[in-house]
N, C-alpha and C positions, 0 to 999 in steps of 0.2 A: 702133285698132291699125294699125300698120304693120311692114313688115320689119322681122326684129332684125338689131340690128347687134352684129357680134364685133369685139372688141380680140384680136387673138392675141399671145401671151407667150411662144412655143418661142423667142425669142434673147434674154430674160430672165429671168424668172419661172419659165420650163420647167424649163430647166438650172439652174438657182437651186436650183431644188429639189431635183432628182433626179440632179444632177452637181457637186453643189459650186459652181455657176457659174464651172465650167472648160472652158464648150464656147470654141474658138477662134473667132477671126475667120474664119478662111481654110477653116474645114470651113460657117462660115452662110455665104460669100462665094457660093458659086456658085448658091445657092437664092435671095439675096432677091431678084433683079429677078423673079424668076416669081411668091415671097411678093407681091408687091406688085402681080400682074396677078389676084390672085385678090377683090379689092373689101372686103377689112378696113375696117372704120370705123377701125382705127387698128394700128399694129405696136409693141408696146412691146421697144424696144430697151436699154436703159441703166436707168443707176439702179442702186437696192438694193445690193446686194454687190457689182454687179459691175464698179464703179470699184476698189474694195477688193481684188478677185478679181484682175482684170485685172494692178495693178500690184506686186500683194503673190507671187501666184504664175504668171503667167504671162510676166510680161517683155515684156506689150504695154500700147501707151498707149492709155488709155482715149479719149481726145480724136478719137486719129486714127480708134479701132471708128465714133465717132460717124461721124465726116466719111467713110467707107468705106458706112455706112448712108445717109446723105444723097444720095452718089453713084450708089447700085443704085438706091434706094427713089424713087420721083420720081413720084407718086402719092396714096400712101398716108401719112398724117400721121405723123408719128414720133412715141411717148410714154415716157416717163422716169415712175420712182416716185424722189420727191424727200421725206426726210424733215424737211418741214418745216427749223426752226433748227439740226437736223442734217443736212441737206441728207445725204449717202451717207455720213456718219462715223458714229461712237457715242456722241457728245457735241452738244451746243450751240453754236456757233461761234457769233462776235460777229459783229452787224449786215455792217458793211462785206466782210463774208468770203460771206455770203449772195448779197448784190447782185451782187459780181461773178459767183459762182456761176454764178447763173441768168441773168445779162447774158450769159456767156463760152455755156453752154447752148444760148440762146437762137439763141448767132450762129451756132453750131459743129450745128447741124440740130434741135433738140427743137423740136419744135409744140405737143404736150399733156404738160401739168406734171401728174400725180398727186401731191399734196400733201399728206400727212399729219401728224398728230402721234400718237406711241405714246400720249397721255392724252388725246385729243380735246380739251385745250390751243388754243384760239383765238389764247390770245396768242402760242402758239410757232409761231401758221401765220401773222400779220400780216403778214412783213415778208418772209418767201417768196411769201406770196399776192400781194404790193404788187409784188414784183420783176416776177414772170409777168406780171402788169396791164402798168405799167410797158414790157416787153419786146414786149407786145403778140400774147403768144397765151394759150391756150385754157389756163384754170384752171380743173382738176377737182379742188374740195375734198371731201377724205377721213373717211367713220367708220369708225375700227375697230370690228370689233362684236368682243362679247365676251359671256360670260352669268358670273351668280357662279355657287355651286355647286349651284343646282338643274337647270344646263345645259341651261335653256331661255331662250324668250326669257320676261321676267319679272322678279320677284323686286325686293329692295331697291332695285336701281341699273339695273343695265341692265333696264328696261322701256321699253315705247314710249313713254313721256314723256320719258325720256333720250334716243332716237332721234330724236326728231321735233324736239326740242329744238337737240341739235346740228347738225340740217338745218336747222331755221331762223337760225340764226347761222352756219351757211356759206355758205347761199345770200346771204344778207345781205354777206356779206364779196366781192362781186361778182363769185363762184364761174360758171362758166359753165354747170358742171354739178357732179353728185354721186354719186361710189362709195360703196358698201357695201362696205368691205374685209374679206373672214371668213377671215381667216388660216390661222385652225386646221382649217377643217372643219366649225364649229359649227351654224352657221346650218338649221336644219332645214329641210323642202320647207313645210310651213303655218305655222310660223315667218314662213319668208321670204315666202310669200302676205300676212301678215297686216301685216308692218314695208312691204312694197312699196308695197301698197296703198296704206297710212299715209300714206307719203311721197310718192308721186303726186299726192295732195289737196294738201298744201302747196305741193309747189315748182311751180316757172314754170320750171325747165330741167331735161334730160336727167337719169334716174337713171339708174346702173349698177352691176352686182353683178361683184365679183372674190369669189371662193371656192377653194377645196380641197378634192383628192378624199379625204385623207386618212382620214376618218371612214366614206365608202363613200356619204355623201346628196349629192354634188355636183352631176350630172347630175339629181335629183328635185328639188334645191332652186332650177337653175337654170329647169326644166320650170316649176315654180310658181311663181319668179318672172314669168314669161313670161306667164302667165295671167294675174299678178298687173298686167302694165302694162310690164314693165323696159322701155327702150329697150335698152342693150347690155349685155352679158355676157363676160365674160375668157373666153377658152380657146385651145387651144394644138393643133401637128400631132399625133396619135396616137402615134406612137415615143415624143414626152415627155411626153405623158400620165398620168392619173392618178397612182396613190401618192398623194404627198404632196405633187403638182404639181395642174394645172386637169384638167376635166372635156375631152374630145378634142372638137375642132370638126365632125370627118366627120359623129358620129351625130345633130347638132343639124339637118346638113345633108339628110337623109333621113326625119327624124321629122318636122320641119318644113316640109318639102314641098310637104305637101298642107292646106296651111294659109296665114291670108292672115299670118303672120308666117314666110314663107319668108326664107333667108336671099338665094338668090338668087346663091349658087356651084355650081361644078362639083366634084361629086364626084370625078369621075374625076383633077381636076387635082391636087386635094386628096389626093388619093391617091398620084399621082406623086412630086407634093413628101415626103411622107412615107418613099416606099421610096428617095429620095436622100438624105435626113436619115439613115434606119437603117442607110446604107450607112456612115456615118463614127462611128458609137456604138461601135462596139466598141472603138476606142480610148481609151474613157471608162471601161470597165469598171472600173477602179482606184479612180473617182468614185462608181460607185453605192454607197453607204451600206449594208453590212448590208443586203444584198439579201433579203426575207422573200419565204417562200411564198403569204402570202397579199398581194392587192394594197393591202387596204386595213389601217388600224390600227384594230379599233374600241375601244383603249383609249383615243382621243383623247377620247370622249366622256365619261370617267371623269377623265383627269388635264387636261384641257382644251389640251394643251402642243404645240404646233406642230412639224410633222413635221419640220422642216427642225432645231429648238432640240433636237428627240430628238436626231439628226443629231449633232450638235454635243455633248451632253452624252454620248454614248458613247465619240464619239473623245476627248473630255477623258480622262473617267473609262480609256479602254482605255490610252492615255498613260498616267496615274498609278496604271498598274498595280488599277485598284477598278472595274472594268466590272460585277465580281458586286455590285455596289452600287447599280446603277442602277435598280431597283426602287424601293430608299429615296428615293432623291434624288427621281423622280415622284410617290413620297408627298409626299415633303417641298415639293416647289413648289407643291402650293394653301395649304400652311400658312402659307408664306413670303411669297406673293402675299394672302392675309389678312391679313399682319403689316404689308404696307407699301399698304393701302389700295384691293385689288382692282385693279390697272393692268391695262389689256390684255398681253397675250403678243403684243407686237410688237417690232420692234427700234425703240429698243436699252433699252426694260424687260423685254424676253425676256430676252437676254443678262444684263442686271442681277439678274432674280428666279434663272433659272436657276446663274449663277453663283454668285450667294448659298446658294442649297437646296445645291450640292455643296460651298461650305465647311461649313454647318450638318450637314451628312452626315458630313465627313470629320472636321472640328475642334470640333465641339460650334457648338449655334445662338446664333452671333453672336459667337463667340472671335473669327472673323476676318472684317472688313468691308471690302469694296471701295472705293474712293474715289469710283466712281458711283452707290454705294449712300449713303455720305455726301451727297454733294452731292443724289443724290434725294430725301434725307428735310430736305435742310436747303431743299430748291424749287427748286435748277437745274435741273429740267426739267419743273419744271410743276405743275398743281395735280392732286394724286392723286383719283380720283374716290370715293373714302370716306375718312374720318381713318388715318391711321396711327397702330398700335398705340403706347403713349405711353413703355413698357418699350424698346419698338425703338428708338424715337426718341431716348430717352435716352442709350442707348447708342452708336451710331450716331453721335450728334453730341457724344460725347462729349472733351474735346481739339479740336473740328473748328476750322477755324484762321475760317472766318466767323464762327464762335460758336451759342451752343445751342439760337437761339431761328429757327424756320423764316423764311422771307421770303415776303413775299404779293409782291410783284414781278415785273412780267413778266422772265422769268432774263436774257433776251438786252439788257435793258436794266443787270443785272450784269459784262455782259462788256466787257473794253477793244477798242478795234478791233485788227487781227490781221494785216492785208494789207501793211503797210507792214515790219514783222517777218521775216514771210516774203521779200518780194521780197529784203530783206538778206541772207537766212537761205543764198540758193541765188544771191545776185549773180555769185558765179566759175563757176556752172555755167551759168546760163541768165536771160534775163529777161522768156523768152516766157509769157505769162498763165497757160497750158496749163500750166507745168511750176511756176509760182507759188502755185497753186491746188492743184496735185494735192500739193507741199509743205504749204502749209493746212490740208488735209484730215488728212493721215500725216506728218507732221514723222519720224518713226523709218523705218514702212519704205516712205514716199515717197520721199525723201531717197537709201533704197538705192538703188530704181529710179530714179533721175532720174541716179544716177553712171552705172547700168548703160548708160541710153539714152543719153548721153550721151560713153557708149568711155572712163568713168574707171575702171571696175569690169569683170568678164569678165560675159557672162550665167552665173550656175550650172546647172548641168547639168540640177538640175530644175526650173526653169522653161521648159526646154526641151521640145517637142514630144517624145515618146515614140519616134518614128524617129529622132530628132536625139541620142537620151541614148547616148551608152559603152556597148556591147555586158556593160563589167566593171561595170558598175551597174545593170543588170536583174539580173541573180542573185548575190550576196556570195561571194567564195570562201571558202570553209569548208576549213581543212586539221585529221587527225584529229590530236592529240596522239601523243606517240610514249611516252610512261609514263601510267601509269593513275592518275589525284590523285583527291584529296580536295576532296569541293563544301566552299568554304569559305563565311563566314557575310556576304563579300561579294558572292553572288551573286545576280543580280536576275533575274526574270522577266519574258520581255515577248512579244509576240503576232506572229507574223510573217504578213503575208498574201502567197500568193503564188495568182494568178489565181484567185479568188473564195475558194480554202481559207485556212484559217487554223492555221496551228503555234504553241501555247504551248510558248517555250524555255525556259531558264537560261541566263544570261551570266554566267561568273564570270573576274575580273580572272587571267591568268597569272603577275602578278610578284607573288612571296609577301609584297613589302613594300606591296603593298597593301593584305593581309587587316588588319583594323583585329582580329582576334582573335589574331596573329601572337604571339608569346610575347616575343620580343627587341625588340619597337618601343615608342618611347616616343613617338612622334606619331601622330596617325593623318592617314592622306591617302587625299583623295577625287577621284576623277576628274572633274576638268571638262571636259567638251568643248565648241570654239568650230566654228561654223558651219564648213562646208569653204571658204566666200568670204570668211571671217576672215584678217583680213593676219596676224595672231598666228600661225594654226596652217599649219604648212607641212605636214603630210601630216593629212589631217582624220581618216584612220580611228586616228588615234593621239591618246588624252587626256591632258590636261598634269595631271599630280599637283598637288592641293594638299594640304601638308604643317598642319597644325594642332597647334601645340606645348601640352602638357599644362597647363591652366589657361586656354588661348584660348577667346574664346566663337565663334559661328559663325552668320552668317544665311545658310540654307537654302531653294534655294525649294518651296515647301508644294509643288506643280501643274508640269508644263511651261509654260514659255512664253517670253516674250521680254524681253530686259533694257530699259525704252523710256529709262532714266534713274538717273543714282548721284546722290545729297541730302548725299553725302561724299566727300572726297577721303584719297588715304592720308597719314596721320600724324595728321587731326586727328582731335580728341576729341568725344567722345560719351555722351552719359547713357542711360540705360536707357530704352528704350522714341522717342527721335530716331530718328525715319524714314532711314533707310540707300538707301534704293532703292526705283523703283516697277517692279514687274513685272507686265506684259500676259498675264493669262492668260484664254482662255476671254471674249478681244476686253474685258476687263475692269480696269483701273489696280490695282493693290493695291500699297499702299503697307508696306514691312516693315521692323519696328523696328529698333532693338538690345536682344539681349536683357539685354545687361548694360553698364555704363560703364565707360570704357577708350579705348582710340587704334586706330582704324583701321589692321590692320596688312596689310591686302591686299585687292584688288577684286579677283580673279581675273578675272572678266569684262568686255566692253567693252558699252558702247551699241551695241543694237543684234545683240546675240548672243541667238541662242535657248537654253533651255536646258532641262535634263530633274529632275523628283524629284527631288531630295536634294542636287543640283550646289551647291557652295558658292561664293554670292555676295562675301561679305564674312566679313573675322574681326577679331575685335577681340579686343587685346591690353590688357595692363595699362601 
């Protein structure tokens, strides 16, 4: 035994979890060169979401947070969670998109590559693993751990023969070392005694456990790791600790002590650093998620579904108006994660299952299928660790434009290269790596950010720092009506949060030729609204009517989200059921028909507009 070593995760993972990964640059700036005098085995900075985060809602360049880390940090290794052949996206990028990746990574500060695949896929970790080598640093290949539904370790598939398996083929793949990733919370404290142990006897280099406090066993499961052999363990400052984040690094520092696996920091510093962390939280408050009384969840143990994906399927569901539904939708993701062969609840088959369970909730199971959910079952991301249901399948790859028969194929050797695309894609903007890559990654709302950095676009007000936003956009003026009306059958309900409360309103349209119940209309029109950084819409708090003439048909979007692509242009013709448009909802492609044949008689929207429930995409006429 020797000292343990901590990776601390409070400027990614932390806030990842428990802020949306919207903590700024400029509130971690003035702690890390101290983070960095406290003797971390490593600082994970980057990665996961928060390339995503960075340039989707905060208006900062991911590239430069690194090179701002590299600059404080000058000690202390720097580490990234890299998802394997989805390197920070939601998808599979082709080979030559990886490379540079992890090349551009490499040069711009990361030392240790955390390297995963959501299906513990080897083949989708070969050519990430190859790059790190390659680049010439530290490759820590990743298991997700996961259990079926007896939520132990155990059972059909995840048993320790599974474990110790995929530890032998990553060590093999010229791994430097080895995480246990337990995303959820799962991982029990004699569990993990027993998986530790396991895997100590075989490997010849370093294990490590990352965990979740979600379930409330974090700190027990990390204690018995400990016993068990671990070399390092995740954990994070105390202020973003636990919930659904890591275990706090202070109490490992004070229990461990008096033992010969002392950490070998100072408490007291450790402490400092944390009461100047808590001093910049309060401006995050908007972030914390459904803040619950108690800290931990211990329904994770029952629905198995990752604190951060809860997160995430509430704000869907509170958008589309069906929050009181979220019950169902947690039933329905073990069903669903059954039906498509037991995958981990990682991204981006968290997002996949999850998103799936709330169309099967809202539209019946399997009316509406995602195009990551297609391409999952047809093997673009890899080989599922049980059969998928062969009903699902059917279905699913029904029409699929590869055709119906799955591919044993490693996927990324399916893809065309991608780099040379890109650099075209953004040539009048920029031809710097940095901004070729981050287009790669988000062609939609990369593309936005690279106008904005760029001074072709304004920044929008809310990507803005919360001191920085319009005093008339923290609270909406509300003026009362001066006659007393009638709620008509256009109005909609929706949630307002204002400093941790919550108002259920009704919004109902004031101009009578709205009500689609009106007596004298022979069309009905529905409000579209485009983003307020929409060149279309000159004052954003006002929606442009779309007019729908008696006989038109109409594609609606099912969910909020984002327009990423139109499959039609207006005047031409269409058959029933040709893909009209793909819209991002819930980080997910769904591709949506026509319901009927006829000629495209209007897009309302552009590429690249957000949009809400029932907003009319497209209409087609005869």
């Amino acid at each position: 035994m020797s000292r343990l070593k901590i990776t601390d995760t409070t400027f990614r993972d932390a806030h990842q979890s428990l802020l949306a990964t919207r903590l700024r640059t400029a509130d971690m700036e003035p702690i890390a060169a101290d983070m960095d005098a406290v003797g971390f085995h490593s600082m994970e900075v980057w990665g996961g979401a928060t390339f995503d985060a960075t340039t989707r809602f905060l208006g900062e360049d991911p590239w430069e947070r690194l090179r701002t880390f590299k600059r404080l940090v000058l000690k202390t290794p720097l580490q990234m969670l890299l998802r394997g052949q989805s390197l920070v996206g939601y998808r599979n990028y082709a080979d030559d998109v990886v490379d540079a990746f992890v090349e551009r990574a490499a040069e711009t500060g990361i030392d240790i590559f955390r390297v995963f695949d959501a299906l513990n896929d080897e083949r989708n970790l070969a050519r990430s693993a190859a790059a790190v080598k390659a680049a010439g640093k530290h490759l820590q290949m990743t298991i997700c751990y996961s259990v079926t539904e007896c939520g132990r370790l155990g059972g059909d598939i995840y048993d320790l023969d599974y474990f110790t398996d995929r530890a032998r083929v990553f060590q093999g793949m010229d791994a430097d070392s080895i995480c246990i990733k337990d995303m959820a919370g799962l991982l029990s404290p004699y569990d993990a005694y027993e998986l530790v142990s396991a895997l100590k006897e075989i490997l010849d280099i370093p294990l490590q456990l990352h965990t979740h406090y979600t379930s409330g066993m974090a700190s027990m499961t990390c204690l018995k790791a400990i016993d068990a052999g671990i070399d390092v363990i995740d954990a994070c400052l105390a202020p973003l600790a636990l919930r659904t984040s890591q275990p706090a690094v202070e109490p490992f520092v004070t229990s461990l002590g008096v033992t010969d696996r002392d950490t070998g920091f100072d408490l007291d510093k450790l402490i400092e650093l944390g009461n100047k962390l808590e001093s910049v939280l309060p401006a995050y408050r908007e972030h914390l998620e459904s803040p619950r009384a108690a800290v931990i969840d211990a329904r994770v143990l029952s629905h198995q579904v990752p604190g951060g994906m809860v997160s995430n399927l509430a704000s869907q569901l509170r958008e589309a108006d069906a929050i009181d539904r979220l019950d169902e939708v947690l039933a329905e993701i073990p069903r669903t994660r059954k039906d498509l062969g037991y995958p981990p609840l990682v991204t981006p088959t968290s997002q996949m299952v999850g998103s799936q369970a709330v169309s099967n909730v809202l539209f019946g199971r399997y009316k509406m299928v995602s195009g990551p959910i297609k391409d999952y079952v047809y093997g673009l991301y890899g080989r599922p660790p049980a059969p998928i249901d062969p009903e699902v399948a059917k279905i699913a790859l029904d029409g699929y434009e590869r055709g119906s028969t799955p591919t044993t194929q490693r996927p990324g050797d399916l893809l065309e290269p991608e780099m040379e695309a890109a650099r075209d894609a953004v040539k009048d903007i920029s031809s710097d790596m940095d901004d070729v890559l981050t287009y790669a990654l988000y062609p939609t709302t990369g593309l936005k950010f690279l106008r904005i950095k760029h001074g072709l676009d304004p920044m929008p007000d809310e990507m803005k720092p919360s001191a920085e936003r319009k005093p008339s956009d923290a609270a909406p003026r509300v003026s009362p009506t001066a006659t007393t009306t009638q709620k008509s059958a256009a109005a909609r309900v929706f949630n307002v949060f204002v400093s941790g409360e919550v108002f259920r309103v009704e919004v109902d349209p004031v101009d009578g030729a709205a009500r689609p119940d009106a007596a004298d209309t022979t069309r009905r029109t529905v409000a579209a609204t485009r983003e307020p950084d929409s060149p279309e819409a000159e004052d954003p708090e006002i929606s442009t009517p779309v007019a729908v003439a008696e006989g038109e048909a109409i594609v609606s979007a099912p969910m909020p989200g984002l327009v990423l692509s139109y499959a039609v242009e207006v005047g031409e013709h269409v058959e029933e059921g040709d893909a009209v448009l793909v819209l991002e909802a819930m980080k997910m492609e769904n591709s949506l028909p026509s319901p009927a044949a006829g000629t495209i008689k209007a897009l309302p929207f552009a590429q690249g507009d957000r949009v809400s429930r029932g907003d009319v995409l497209a209409i087609i006429g005869s």
